[in-house]
C-alpha positions as CSV (number, residue, x, y, z in Angstrom):
1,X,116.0,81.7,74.5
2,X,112.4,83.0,75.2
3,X,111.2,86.2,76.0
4,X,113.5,87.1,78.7
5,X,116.8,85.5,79.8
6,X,119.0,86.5,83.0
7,X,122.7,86.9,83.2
8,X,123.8,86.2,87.0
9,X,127.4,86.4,88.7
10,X,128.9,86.9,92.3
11,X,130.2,90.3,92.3
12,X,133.1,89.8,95.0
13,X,135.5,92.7,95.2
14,X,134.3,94.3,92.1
15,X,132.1,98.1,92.6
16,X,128.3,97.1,92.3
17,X,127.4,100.5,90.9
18,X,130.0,100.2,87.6
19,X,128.8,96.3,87.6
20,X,125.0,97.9,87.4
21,X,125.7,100.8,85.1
22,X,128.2,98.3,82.8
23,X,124.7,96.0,82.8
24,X,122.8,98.9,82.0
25,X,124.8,99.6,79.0
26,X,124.4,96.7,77.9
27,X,121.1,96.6,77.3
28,X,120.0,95.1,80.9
29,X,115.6,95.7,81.4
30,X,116.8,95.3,85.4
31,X,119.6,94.8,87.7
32,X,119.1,93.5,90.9
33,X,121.6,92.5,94.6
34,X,120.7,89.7,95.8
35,X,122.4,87.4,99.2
36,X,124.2,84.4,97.5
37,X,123.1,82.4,100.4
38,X,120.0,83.8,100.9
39,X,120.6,85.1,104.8
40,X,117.9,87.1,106.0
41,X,120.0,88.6,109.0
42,X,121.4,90.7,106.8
43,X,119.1,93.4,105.6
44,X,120.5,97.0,104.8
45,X,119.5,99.6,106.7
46,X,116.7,102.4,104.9
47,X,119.0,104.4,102.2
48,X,122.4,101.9,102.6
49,X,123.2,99.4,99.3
50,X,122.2,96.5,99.4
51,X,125.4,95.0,99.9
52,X,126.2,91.7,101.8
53,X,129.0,89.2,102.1
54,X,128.6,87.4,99.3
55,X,126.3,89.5,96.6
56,X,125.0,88.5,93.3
57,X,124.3,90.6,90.7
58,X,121.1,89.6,88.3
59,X,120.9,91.2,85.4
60,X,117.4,90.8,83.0
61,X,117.8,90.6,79.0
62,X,115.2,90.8,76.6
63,X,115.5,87.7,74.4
64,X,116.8,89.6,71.0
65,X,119.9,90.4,73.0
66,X,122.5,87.4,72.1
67,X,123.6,86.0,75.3
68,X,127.4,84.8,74.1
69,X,127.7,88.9,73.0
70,X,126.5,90.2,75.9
71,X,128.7,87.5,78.3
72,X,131.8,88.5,76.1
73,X,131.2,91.9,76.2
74,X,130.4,92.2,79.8
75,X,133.5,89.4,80.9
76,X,135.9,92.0,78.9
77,X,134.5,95.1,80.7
78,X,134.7,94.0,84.4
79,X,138.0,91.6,83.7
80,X,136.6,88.5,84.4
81,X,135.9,84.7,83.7
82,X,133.4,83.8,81.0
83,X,132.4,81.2,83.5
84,X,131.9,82.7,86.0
85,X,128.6,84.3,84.4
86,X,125.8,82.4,84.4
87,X,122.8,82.4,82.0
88,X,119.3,81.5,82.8
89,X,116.5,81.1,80.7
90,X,113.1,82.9,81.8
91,X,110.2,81.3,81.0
92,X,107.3,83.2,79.4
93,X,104.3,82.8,81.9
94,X,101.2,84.6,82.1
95,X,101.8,85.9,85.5
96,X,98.7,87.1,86.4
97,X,97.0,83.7,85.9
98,X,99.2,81.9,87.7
99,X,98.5,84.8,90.6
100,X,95.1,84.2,90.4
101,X,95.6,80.6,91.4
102,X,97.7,80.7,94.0
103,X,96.1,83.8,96.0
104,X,93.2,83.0,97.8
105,X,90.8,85.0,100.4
106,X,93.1,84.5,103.8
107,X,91.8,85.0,106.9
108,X,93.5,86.8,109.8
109,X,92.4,86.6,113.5
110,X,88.5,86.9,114.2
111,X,87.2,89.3,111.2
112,X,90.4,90.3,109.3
113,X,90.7,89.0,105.4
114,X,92.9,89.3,102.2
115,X,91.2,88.6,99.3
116,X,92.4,88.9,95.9
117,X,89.4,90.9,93.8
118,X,87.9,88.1,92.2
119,X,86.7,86.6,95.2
120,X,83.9,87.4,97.8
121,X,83.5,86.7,101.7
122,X,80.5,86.1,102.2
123,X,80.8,86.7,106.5
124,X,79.1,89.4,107.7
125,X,81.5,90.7,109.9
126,X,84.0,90.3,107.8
127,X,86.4,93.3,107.5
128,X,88.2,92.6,103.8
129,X,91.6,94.5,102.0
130,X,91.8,93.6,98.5
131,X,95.2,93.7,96.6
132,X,95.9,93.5,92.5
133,X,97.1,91.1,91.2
134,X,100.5,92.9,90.0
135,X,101.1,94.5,93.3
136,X,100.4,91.7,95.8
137,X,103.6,91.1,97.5
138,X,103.1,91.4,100.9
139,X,99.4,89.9,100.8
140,X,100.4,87.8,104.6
141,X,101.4,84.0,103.3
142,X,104.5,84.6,104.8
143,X,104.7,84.3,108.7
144,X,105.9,87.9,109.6
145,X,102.8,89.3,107.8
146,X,100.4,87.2,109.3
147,X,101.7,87.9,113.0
148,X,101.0,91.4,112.2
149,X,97.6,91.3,110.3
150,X,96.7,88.9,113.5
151,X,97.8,91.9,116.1
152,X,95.9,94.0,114.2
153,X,92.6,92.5,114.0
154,X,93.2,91.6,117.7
155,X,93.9,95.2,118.8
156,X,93.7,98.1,116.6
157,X,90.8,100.3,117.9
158,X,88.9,103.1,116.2
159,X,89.9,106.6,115.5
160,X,94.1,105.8,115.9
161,X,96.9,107.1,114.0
162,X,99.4,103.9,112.4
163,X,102.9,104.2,110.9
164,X,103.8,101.8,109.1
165,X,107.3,101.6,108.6
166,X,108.9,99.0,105.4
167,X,105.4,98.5,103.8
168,X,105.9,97.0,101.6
169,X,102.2,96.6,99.7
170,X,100.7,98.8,102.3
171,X,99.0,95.5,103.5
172,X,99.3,96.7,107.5
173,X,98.3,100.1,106.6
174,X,95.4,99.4,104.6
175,X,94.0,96.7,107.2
176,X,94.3,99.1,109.9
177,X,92.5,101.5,108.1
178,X,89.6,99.0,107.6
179,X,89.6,97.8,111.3
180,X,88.8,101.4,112.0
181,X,92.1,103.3,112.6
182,X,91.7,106.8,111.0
183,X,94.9,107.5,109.4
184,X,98.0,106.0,108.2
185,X,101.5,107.0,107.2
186,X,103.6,104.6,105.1
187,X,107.3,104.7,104.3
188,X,109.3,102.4,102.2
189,X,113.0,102.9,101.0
190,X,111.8,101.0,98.0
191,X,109.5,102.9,95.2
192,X,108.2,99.6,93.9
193,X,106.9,99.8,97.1
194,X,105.3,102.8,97.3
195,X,103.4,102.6,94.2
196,X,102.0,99.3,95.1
197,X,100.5,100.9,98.4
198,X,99.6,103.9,97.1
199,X,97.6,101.7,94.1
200,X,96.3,98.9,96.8
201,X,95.1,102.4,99.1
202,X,93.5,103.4,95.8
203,X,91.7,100.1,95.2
204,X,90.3,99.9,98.9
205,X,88.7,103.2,99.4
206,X,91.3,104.7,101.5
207,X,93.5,106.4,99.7
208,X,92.4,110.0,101.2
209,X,93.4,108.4,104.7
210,X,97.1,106.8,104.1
211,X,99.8,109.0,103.2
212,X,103.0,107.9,101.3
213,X,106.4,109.0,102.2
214,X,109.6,108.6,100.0
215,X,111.9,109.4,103.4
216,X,111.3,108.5,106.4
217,X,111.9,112.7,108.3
218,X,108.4,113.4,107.1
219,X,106.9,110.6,109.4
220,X,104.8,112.3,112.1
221,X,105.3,111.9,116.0
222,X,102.9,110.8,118.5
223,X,101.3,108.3,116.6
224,X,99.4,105.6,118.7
225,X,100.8,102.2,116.4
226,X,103.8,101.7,114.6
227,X,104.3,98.6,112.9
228,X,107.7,97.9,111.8
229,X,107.9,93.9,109.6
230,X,111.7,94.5,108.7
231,X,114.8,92.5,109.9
232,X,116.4,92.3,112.9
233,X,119.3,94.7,111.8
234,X,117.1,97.8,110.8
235,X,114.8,97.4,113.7
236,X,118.2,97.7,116.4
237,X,119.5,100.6,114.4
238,X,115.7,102.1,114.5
239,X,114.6,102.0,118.2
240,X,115.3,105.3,119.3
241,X,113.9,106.4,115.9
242,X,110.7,105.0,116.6
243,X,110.6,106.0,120.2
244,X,110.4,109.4,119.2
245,X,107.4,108.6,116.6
246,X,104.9,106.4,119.2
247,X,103.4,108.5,121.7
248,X,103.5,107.5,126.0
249,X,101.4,105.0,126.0
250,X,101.4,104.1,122.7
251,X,101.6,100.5,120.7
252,X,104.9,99.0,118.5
253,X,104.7,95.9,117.1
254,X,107.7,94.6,115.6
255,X,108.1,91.3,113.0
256,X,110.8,90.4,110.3
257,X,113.3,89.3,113.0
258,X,113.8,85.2,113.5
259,X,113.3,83.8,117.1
260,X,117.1,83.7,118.4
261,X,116.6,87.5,117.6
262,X,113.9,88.4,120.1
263,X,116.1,88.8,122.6
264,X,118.7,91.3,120.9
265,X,116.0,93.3,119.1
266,X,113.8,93.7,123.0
267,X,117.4,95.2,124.8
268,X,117.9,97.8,122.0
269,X,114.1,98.5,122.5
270,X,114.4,98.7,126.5
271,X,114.7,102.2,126.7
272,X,111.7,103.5,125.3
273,X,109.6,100.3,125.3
274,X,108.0,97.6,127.6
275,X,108.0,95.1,124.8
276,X,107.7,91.3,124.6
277,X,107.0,88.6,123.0
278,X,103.9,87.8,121.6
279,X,103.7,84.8,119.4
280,X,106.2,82.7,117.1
281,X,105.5,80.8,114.3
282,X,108.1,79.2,111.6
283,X,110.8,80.5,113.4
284,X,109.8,84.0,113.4
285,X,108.6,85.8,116.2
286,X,106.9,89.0,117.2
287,X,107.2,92.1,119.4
288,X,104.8,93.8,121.2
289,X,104.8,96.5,123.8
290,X,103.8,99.7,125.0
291,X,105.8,103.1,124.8
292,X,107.0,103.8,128.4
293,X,105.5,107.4,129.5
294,X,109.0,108.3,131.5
295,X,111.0,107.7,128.4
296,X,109.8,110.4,127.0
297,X,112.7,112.8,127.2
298,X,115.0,109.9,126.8
C-alpha cells in the first residue's frame, strides 16, 4: 500500500490515552486527535488533551505493517467494529518539492516579507524572514497570520520586548525581530513547534534574541507586545494571564478567533485592555488594544 498508510476511527467513549498507547504497540510511526468536523471553536487550552466532541484518532503505519493484522488486532484490543476503522493509503510525495512550489515570497503591509530561501526580494526596503522548507507552517497564507504580520509591519517600533504566545513557526517573533524589536519570548504547548522556531530563529540571524519556552510560568512581565494567534477559547481563559505579562501602556494583538467571536473575546479582555477591532478578513478578525495603566493592580 505505499510507503505509509493511515488507520483512522472516531474514538467515542473509548480512553484516548489506551487508544494511543494500544496504536503505539502496534507499531503506529504517529498518533494524532483530530475534530471529526473540523470546528475550530474548539481549541484545548495550553497543557489540556486535545479532546473534543467528536475526536478521531489517526494512526500512521509504515507500509510493511499488514493493514487486515493490524485492523484485527487493534478491533480485538479496544472491542470494536472492523468497520468502523478506516484505512487510507498515503501517497509517497517528495514533500519538499511540492513545498517549494507552493511557497512563494509574500508580502505583508509596506516592507514586511516571507520568503522561502530560494528566492530573493529584490526591494530595497524590504525587511525579509525566511523559513525551511520542513518547518514552514505558519509562513502567513492563512488569514490569522497575515492580520498579525500586517500589525506588525504597521506598528512594531525599535528596541521593544514581544511575547509571542502559540507560535507556532516563530513567524511573529522572528518578523518582529527584523522590524527592529530587540527581544522575543516564544511559548508553544506543542514541541513540534518549538523546534521549528527555534530552527527558523537559527536560519534568520536571531536566534541570540528569541528565547524558547516549554511552559508558559517562564514568560517575563512587562513586555511592550504580546501577540496571541490562538482560538477564541484559549484567548478568554488567558486574559488576565496576559494582563499581567503587557506592561501599562503596552500593545496585545489578538487573532485565531472568527468574527461572531470579537465580541466575546473583547468583554473577557475589558479589564485590563482597551481593545478593538482592527480588521477582518475570511471571517476572521483581529484585536488590538492598549494595556490600561489603572488596571494594573487589577
Amino acid at each position: 500500500m505505499g510507503d505509509f498508510w493511515q488507520l483512522s476511527f472516531d474514538l467515542g467513549p473509548l480512553d484516548p490515552n489506551a487508544a494511543e498507547e494500544i496504536c503505539f504497540n502496534l507499531g503506529a510511526t504517529s498518533v494524532t486527535f483530530v475534530d471529526a468536523h473540523d470546528d475550530p471553536v474548539l481549541e484545548p487550552l495550553p497543557g489540556e488533551f486535545r479532546l473534543w466532541p467528536t475526536t478521531r484518532l489517526r494512526a500512521l503505519f509504515c507500509g510493511d505493517r499488514d493493514p487486515q493484522d493490524i485492523v484485527g488486532a487493534l478491533g480485538e484490543a479496544l472491542d470494536i467494529s472492523a468497520n468502523s476503522l478506516q484505512i487510507e493509503r498515503i501517497e509517497d510525495r517528495v514533500w519538499e518539492r511540492e513545498w517549494l512550489r507552493d511557497f512563494h515570497a509574500m508580502r505583508f503591509g509596506r516592507r514586511l516579507w516571507i520568503c522561502p530561501h530560494h528566492e530573493q526580494v529584490t526591494e530595497t526596503d524590504a525587511v525579509v524572514v525566511r523559513l525551511d522548507p520542513g518547518l514552514a507552517f505558519g509562513t502567513g497564507t492563512h488569514p490569522t497570520t497575515a492580520l498579525c504580520l500586517e500589525w506588525l509591519d504597521r506598528n512594531i517600533a525599535a528596541g521593544q520586548r514581544l511575547i509571542d504566545f502559540g507560535c507556532g513557526s516563530g513567524v511573529l517573533a522572528i518578523a518582529a525581530l527584523e522590524l527592529g524589536a530587540c527581544e522575543a519570548h516564544c511559548f508553544d504547548i506543542d514541541p513540534q513547534a518549538l523546534t521549528a522556531t527555534r530552527e527558523n530563529a537559527a536560519a534568520n540571524g536571531v536566534q541570540s534574541r528569541l528565547t524558547v519556552y516549554e511552559t508558559a510560568d517562564g514568560l517575563p512581565p512587562g513586555v511592550d507586545v504580546l501577540v496571541a494567534n490562538i482560538l477564541s477559547g484559549p484567548l478568554c481563559e488567558l486574559a488576565a494571564t496576559f494582563g499581567s505579562l503587557v506592561r501599562g501602556g503596552g500593545s496585545i494583538v489578538l487573532a485565531g478567533l472568527l468574527e461572531h467571536q470579537a465580541a466575546d473575546v473583547t468583554q473577557a479582555y475589558g479589564t485590563w485592555f482597551d481593545i478593538h477591532p482592527f480588521e477582518v478578513r475570511e471571517g476572521w478578525s483581529g484585536l488590538a488594544g492598549k494595556r490600561k495603566t489603572h488596571a494594573l493592580r487589577a
